[in-house]
C-alpha positions in Angstrom: 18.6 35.7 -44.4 15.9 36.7 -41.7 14.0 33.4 -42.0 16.8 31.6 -40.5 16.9 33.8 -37.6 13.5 33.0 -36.7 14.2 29.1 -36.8 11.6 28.6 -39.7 14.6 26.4 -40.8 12.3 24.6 -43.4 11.3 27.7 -45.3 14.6 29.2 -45.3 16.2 26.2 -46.7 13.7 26.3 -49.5 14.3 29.9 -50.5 17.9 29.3 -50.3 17.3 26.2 -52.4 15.4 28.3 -55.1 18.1 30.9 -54.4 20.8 28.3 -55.8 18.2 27.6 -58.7 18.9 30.9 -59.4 22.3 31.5 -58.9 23.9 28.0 -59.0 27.0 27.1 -56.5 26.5 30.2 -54.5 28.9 29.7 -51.4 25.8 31.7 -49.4 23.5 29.6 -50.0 25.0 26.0 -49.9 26.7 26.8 -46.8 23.2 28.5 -45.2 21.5 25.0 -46.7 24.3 22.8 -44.9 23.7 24.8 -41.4 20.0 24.4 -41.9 20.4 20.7 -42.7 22.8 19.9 -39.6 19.9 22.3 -37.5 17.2 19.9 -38.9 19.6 16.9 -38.3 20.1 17.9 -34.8 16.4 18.8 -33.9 15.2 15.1 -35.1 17.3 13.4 -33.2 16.8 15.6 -30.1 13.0 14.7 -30.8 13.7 11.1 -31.1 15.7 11.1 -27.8 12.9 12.7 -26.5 10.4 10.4 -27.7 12.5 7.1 -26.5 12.6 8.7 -23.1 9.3 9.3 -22.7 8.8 5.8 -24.1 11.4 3.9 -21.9 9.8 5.8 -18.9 6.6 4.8 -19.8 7.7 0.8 -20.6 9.1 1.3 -16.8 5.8 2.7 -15.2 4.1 0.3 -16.8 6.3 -2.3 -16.0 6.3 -1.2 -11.9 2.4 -0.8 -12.1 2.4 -4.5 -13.1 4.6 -5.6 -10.5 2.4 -4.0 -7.8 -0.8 -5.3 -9.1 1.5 -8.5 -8.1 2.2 -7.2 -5.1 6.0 -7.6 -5.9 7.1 -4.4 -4.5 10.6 -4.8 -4.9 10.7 -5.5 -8.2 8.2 -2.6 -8.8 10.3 0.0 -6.8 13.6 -0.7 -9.0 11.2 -0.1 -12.2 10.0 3.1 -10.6 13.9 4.1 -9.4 15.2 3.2 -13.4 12.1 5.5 -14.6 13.4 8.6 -11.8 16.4 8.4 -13.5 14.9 8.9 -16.7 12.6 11.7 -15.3 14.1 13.2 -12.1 12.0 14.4 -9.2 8.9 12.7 -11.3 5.9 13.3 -8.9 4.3 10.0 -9.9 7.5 7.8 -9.9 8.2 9.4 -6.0 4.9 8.8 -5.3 4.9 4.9 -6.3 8.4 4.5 -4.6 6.5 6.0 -1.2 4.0 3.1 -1.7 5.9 0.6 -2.5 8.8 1.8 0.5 5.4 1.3 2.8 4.5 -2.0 1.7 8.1 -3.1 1.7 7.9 -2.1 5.6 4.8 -3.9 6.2 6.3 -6.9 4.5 9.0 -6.7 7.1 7.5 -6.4 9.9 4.8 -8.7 8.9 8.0 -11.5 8.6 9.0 -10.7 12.1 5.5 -11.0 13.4 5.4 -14.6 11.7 9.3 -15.2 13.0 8.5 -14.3 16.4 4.9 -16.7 16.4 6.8 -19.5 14.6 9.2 -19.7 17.6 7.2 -19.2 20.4 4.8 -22.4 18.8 7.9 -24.0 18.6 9.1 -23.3 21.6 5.8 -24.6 23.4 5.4 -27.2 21.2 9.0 -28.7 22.7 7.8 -27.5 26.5 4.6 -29.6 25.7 6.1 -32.8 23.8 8.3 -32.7 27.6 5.1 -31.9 29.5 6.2 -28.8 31.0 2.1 -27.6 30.7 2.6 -24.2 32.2 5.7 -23.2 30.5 4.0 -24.4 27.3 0.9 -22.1 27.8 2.5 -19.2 28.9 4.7 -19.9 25.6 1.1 -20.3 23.4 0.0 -17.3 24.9 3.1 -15.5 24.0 2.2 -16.9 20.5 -1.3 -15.8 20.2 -0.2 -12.5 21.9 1.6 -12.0 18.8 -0.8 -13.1 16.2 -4.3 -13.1 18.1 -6.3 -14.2 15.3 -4.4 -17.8 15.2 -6.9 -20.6 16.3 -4.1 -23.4 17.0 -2.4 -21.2 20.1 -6.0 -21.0 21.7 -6.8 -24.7 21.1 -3.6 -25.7 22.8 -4.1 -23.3 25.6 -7.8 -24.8 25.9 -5.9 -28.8 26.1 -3.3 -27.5 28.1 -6.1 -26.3 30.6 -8.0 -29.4 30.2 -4.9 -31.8 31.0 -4.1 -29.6 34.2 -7.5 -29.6 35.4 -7.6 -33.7 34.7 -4.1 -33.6 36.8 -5.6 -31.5 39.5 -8.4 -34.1 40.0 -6.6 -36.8 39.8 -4.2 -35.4 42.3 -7.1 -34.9 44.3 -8.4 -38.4 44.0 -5.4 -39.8 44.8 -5.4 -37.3 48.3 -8.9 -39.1 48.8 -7.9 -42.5 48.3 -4.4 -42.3 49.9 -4.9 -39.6 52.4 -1.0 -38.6 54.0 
């Protein structure tokens, strides 16, 4: 029947259905109606697939747009990576994985910066503690070299001057008092 051909499945199946009402058991018609049902069969659940895809995607989106509101970019780059998978070459999930790749870098290189301060404080601390002054400062400057807008490597650098000025006087004092 031309109906079919043109994929208005529903129609056709109810002409053919009328067609049966007519002529009862036709092998034509019950066999065009079992096509057209397995057709109909086949297109919903292509449309459901369809419609869970789009739904997981959007749960995932969703889910990695949370994530960087939390600035959790990990986490929010595997939600966008699951939802790629779902939608390949997805401008918007490539374009959330770019962001969250660039955080992800800042993050790391923002630990380093913090690595790299922690043990030059340390580091001076233990040269101060043992009062090695100059080795301490040049170790607190290293430190605020690294992270200039730290206070507590300035301050030391500021007592460190203090005690070698005090040290310089009272060297020269001493020079006064027990002249060589």
């Amino acid at each position: 029947m031309l109906l079919s051909i043109h994929k208005n499945y529903t129609v056709a199946r109810q002409k053919y259905t009328e067609a049966l009402g007519v002529k009862q058991g036709d092998p034509t018609a019950t066999a065009q109606i079992a096509k057209i049902d397995e057709i109909l069969k086949k297109q919903q659940e292509e449309k459901d697939a369809a419609q869970k895809l789009e739904a997981d995607y959007k749960k995932l989106m969703t889910e990695g747009e949370t994530f960087i509101t939390q600035k959790n970019w990990a986490s929010a780059k595997q939600k966008f990576e699951a939802a790629l998978v779902l939608k390949p070459n997805d401008p918007t999930a490539l374009a959330k994985i770019d962001i969250c790749n660039k955080e992800l870098e800042k993050q790391s290189l923002e630990t380093q910066k913090n690595e790299e301060y922690n043990r030059y404080m340390t580091e001076a601390k233990a040269l101060f503690d043992q009062k090695k002054y100059l080795e301490a400062k040049q170790k607190y400057q290293q430190a605020s070299d690294v992270k200039p807008d730290q206070a507590d490597p300035k301050n030391q650098i500021i007592a460190i001057d203090k005690i070698l000025a005090d040290q310089q006087k009272a060297d020269q004092l001493e020079k006064i008092i027990r002249p060589s």
